[in-house]
C-alpha positions as a Markdown table, in Angstrom:
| # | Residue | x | y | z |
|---|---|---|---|---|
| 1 | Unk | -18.1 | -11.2 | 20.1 |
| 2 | Unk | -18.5 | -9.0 | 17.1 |
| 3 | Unk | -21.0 | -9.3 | 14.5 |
| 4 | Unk | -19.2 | -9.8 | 11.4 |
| 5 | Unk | -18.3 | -7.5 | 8.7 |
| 6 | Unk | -19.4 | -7.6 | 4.9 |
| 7 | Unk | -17.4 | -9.2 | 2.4 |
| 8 | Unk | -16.3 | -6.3 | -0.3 |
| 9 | Unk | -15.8 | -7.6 | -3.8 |
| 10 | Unk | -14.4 | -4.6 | -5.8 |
| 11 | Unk | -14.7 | -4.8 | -9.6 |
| 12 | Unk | -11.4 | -2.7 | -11.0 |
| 13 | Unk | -11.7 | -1.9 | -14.2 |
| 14 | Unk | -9.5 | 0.5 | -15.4 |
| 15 | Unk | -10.5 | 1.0 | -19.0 |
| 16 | Unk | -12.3 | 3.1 | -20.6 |
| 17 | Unk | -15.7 | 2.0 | -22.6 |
| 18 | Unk | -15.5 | 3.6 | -25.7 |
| 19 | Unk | -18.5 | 2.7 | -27.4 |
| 20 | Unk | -21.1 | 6.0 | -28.3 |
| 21 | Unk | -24.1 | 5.6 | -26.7 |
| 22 | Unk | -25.6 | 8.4 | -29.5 |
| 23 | Unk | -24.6 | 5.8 | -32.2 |
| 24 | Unk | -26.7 | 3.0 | -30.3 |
| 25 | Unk | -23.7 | 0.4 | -31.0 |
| 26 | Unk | -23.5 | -2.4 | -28.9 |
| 27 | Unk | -22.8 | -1.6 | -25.3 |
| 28 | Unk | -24.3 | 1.7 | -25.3 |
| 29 | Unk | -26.4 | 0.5 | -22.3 |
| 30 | Unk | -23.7 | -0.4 | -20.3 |
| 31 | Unk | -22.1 | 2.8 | -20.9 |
| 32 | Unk | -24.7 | 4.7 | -20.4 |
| 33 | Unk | -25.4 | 2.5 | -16.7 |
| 34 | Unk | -21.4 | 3.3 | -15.9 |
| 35 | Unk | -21.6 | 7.1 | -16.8 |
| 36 | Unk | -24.6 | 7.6 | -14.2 |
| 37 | Unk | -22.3 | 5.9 | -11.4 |
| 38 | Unk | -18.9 | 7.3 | -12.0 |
| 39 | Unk | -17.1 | 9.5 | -9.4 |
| 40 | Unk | -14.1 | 10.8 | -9.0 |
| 41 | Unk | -10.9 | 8.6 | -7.5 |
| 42 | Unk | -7.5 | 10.3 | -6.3 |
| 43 | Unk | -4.6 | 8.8 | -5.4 |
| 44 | Unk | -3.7 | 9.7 | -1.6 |
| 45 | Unk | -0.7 | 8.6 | 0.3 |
| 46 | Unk | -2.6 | 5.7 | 2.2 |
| 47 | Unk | -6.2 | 5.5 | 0.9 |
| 48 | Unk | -8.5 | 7.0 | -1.8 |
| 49 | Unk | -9.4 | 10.5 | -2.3 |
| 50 | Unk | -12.3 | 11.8 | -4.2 |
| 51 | Unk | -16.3 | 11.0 | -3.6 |
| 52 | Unk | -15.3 | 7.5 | -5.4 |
| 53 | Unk | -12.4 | 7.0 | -3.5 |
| 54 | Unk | -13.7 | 7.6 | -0.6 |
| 55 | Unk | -17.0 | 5.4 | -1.1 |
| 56 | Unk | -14.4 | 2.5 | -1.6 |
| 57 | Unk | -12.1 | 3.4 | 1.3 |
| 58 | Unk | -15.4 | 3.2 | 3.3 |
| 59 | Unk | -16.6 | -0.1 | 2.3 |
| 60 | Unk | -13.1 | -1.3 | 2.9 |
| 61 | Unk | -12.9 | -0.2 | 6.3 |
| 62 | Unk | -16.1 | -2.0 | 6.9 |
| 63 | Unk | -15.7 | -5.1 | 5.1 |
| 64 | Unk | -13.8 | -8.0 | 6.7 |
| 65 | Unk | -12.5 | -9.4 | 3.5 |
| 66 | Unk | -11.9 | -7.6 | 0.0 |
| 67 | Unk | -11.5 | -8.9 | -3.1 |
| 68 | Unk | -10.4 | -7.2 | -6.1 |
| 69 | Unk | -10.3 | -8.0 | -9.7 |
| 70 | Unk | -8.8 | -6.3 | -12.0 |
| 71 | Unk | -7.7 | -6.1 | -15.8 |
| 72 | Unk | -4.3 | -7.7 | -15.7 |
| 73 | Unk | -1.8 | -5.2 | -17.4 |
| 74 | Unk | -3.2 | -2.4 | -16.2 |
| 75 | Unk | -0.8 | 0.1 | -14.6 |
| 76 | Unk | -2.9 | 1.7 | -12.0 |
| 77 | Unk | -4.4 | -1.4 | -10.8 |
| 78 | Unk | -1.5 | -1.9 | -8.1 |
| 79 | Unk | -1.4 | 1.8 | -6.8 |
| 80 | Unk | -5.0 | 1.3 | -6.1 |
| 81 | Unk | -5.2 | -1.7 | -4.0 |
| 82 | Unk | -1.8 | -0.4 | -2.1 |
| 83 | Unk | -3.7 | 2.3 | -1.3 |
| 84 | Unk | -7.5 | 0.1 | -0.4 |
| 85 | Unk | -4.8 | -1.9 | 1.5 |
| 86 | Unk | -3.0 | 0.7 | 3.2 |
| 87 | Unk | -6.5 | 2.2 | 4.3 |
| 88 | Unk | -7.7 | -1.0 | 5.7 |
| 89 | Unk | -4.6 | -1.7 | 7.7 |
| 90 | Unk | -5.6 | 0.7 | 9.7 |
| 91 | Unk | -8.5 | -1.0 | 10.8 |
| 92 | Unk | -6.8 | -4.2 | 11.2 |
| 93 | Unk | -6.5 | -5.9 | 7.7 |
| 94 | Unk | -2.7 | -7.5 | 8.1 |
| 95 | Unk | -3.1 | -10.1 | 5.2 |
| 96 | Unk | -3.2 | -9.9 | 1.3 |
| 97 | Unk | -3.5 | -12.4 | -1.6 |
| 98 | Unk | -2.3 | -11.6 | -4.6 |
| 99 | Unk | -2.6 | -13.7 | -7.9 |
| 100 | Unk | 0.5 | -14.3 | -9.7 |
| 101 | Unk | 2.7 | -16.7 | -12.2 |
| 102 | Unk | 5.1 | -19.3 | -10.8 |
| 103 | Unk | 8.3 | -17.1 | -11.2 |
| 104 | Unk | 7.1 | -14.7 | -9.4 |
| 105 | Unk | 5.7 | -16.6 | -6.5 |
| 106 | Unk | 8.9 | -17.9 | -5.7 |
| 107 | Unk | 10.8 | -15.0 | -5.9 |
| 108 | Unk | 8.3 | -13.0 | -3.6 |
| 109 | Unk | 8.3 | -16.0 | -1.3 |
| 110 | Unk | 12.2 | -15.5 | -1.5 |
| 111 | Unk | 11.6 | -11.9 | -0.5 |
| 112 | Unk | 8.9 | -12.0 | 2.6 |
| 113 | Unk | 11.5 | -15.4 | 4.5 |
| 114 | Unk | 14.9 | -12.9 | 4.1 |
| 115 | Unk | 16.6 | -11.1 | 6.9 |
| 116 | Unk | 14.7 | -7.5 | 6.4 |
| 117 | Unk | 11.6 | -8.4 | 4.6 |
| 118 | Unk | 10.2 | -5.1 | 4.4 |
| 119 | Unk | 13.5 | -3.9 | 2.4 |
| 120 | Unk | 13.3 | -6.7 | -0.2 |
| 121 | Unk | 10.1 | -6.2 | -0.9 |
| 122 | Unk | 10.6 | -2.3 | -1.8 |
| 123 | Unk | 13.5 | -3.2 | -3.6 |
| 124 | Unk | 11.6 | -5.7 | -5.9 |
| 125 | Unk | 8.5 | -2.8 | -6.1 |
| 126 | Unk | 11.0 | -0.3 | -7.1 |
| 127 | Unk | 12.8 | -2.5 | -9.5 |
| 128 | Unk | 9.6 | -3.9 | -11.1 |
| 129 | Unk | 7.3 | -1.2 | -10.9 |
């Protein structure tokens, strides 16, 4: 049996922190924390690129679960965990969760039970993107 692996939570926030750290305003510590661990993250066809991206492909390949929380809204937020997701198929992740509204429970249900699965849900990526 194999030991194991580490639960990854992944914090995805994709704004920016404005606040001036020179100005001493409120949050100028956290920004100043934030700065000292930011690195680079590019989009690559399945996975992260980048010494960020690839930190994070790293721990997801070694995590069993992943969770990912994110700034709802956000346009980039998807593309990323596509990508953590396509990078930890690789190695065996076949499941995702997803948090949505009501409507669009049902109509993703809808989607993954129909003939060509695969197909409806690309059409309803494409169409809602």
């Amino acid at each position: 049996m194999t030991a194991p692996r580490p639960l990854l939570v992944a914090l995805l926030s994709l704004r920016v922190v404005t606040t001036s750290a020179a100005q001493g305003a409120p949050g100028a510590a956290l920004h100043d924390s934030l700065a000292r661990w930011r690195e680079p993250v590019i989009a690559a066809p399945c996975g992260l690129d980048g010494a960020g991206g690839r930190k994070l492909v790293d721990a997801v390949r070694e995590a069993q679960f992943t969770i990912i929380g994110e700034a709802h809204g956000i346009a980039e937020a998807p593309g990323v965990v596509e990508r953590l997701f396509c990078a930890g198929a690789k190695v065996g992740y076949r499941y995702l969760a997803i948090e949505t509204g009501a409507t669009v429970t049902r109509e993703l249900e809808r989607r993954a039970r129909a003939a060509s699965p695969e197909s409806a849900m690309t059409d309803f990526a494409t169409r809602y993107a």
